[in-house]
OpenMM code with the backbone's topology and positions (N, CA, C; nanometers):
from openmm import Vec3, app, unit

residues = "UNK UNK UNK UNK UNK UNK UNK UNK UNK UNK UNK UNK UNK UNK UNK UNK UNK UNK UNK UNK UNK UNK UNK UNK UNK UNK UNK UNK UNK UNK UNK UNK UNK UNK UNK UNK UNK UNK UNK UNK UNK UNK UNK UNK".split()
positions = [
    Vec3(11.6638, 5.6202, 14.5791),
    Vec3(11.6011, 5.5717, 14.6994),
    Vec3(11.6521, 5.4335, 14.7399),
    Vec3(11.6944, 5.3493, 14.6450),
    Vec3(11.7083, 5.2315, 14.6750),
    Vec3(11.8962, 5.1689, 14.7157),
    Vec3(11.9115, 5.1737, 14.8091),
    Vec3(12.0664, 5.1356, 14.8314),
    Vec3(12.1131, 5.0168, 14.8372),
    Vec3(12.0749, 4.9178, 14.7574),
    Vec3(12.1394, 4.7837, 14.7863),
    Vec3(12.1098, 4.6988, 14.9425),
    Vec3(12.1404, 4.5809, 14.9337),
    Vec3(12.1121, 4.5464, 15.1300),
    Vec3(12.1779, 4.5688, 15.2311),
    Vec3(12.2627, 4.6540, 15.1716),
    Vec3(12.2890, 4.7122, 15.3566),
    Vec3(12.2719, 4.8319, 15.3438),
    Vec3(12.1864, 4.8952, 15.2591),
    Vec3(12.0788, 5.0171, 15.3185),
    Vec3(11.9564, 4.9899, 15.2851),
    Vec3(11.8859, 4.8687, 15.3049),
    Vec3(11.7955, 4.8527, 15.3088),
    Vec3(11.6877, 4.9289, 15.3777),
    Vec3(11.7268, 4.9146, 15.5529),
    Vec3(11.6515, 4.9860, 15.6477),
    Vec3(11.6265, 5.1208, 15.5900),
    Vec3(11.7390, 5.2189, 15.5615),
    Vec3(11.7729, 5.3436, 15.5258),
    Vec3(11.6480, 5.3384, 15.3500),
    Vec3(11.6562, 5.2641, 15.3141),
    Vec3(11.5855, 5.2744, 15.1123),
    Vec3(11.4139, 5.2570, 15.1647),
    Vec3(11.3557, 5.1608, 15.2470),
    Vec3(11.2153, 5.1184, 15.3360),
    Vec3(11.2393, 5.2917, 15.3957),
    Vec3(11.2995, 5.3369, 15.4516),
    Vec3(11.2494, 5.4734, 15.5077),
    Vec3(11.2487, 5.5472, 15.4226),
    Vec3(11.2956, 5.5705, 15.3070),
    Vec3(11.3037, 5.6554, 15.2328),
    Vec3(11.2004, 5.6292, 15.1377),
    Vec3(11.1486, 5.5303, 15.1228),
    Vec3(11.0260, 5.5107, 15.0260),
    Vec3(10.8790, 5.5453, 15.0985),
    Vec3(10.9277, 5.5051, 15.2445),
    Vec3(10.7935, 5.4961, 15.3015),
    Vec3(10.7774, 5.6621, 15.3179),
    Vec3(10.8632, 5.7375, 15.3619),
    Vec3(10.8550, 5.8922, 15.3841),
    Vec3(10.7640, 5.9235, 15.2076),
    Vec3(10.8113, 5.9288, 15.1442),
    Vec3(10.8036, 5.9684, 15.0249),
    Vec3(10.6285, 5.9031, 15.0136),
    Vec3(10.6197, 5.7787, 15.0026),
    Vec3(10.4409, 5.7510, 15.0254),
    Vec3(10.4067, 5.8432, 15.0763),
    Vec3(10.4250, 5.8728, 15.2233),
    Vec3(10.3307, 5.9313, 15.3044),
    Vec3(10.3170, 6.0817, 15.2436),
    Vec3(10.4261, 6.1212, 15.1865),
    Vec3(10.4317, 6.2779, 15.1068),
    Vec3(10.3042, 6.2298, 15.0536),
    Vec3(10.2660, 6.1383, 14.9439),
    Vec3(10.2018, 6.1384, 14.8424),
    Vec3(10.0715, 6.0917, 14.8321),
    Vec3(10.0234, 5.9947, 14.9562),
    Vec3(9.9215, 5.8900, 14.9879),
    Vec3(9.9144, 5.9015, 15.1542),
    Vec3(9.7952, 5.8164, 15.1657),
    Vec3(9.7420, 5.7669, 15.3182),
    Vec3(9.7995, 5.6539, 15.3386),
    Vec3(9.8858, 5.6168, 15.4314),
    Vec3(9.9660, 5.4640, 15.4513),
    Vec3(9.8841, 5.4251, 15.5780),
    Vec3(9.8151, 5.3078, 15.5626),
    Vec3(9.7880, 5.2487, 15.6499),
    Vec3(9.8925, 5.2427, 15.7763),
    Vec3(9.8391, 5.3063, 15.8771),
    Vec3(9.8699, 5.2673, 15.9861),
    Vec3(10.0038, 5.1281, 16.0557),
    Vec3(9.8522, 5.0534, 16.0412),
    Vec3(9.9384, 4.9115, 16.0734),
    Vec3(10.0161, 4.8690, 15.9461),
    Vec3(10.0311, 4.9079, 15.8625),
    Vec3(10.0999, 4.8829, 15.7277),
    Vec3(10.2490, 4.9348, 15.7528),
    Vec3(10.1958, 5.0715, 15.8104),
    Vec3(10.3832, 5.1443, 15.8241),
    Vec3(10.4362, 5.0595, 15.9236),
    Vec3(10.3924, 5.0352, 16.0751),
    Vec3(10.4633, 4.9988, 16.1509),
    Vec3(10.5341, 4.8812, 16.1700),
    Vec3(10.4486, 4.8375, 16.0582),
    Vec3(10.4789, 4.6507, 16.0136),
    Vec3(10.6235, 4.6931, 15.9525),
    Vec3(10.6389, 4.7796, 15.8552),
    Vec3(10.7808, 4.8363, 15.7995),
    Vec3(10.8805, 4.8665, 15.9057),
    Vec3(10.8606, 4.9518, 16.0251),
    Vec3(10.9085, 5.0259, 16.0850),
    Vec3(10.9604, 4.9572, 16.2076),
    Vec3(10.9003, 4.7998, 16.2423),
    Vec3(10.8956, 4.7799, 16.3344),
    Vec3(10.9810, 4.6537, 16.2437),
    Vec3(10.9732, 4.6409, 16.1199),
    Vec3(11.1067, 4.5425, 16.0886),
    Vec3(11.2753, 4.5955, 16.1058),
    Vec3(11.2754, 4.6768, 16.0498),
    Vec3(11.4268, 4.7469, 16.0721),
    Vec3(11.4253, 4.7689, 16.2311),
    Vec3(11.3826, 4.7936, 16.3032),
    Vec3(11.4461, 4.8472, 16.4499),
    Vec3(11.4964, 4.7003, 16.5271),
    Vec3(11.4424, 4.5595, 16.4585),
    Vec3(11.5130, 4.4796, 16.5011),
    Vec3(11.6796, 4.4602, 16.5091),
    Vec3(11.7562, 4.4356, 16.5909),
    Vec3(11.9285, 4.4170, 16.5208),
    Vec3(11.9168, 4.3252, 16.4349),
    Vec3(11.9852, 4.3649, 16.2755),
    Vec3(12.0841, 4.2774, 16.2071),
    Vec3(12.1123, 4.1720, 16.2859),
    Vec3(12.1473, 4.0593, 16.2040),
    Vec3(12.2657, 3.9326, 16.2112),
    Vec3(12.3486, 3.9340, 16.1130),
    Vec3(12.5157, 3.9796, 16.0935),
    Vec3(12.5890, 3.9612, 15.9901),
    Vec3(12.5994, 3.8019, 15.9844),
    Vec3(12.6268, 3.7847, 15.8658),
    Vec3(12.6667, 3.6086, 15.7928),
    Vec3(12.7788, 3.6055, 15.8557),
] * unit.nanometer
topology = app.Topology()
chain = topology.addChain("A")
for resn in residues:
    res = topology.addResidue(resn, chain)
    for name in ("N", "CA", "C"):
        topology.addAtom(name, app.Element.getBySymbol(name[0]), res)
């Protein structure tokens, strides 16, 4: 699940899918996740 930082966005979706298989994810909890990655990157 976990790809290093530049699949971060991609490893957060893949964990969070997998919660939701398994548990109730708060709402405002996921989107707080979901709504970090859809920002653009800044490369160094």
């Amino acid at each position: 699940m976990l790809q290093g930082d530049e699949g971060t966005p991609e490893s957060a979706q893949a964990v969070l899918k997998f919660l939701e298989e398994h548990f109730e994810i708060n709402p405002a909890l996921k989107q707080a996740i979901i709504g970090r990655f859809k920002t653009p990157r800044v490369e160094n």
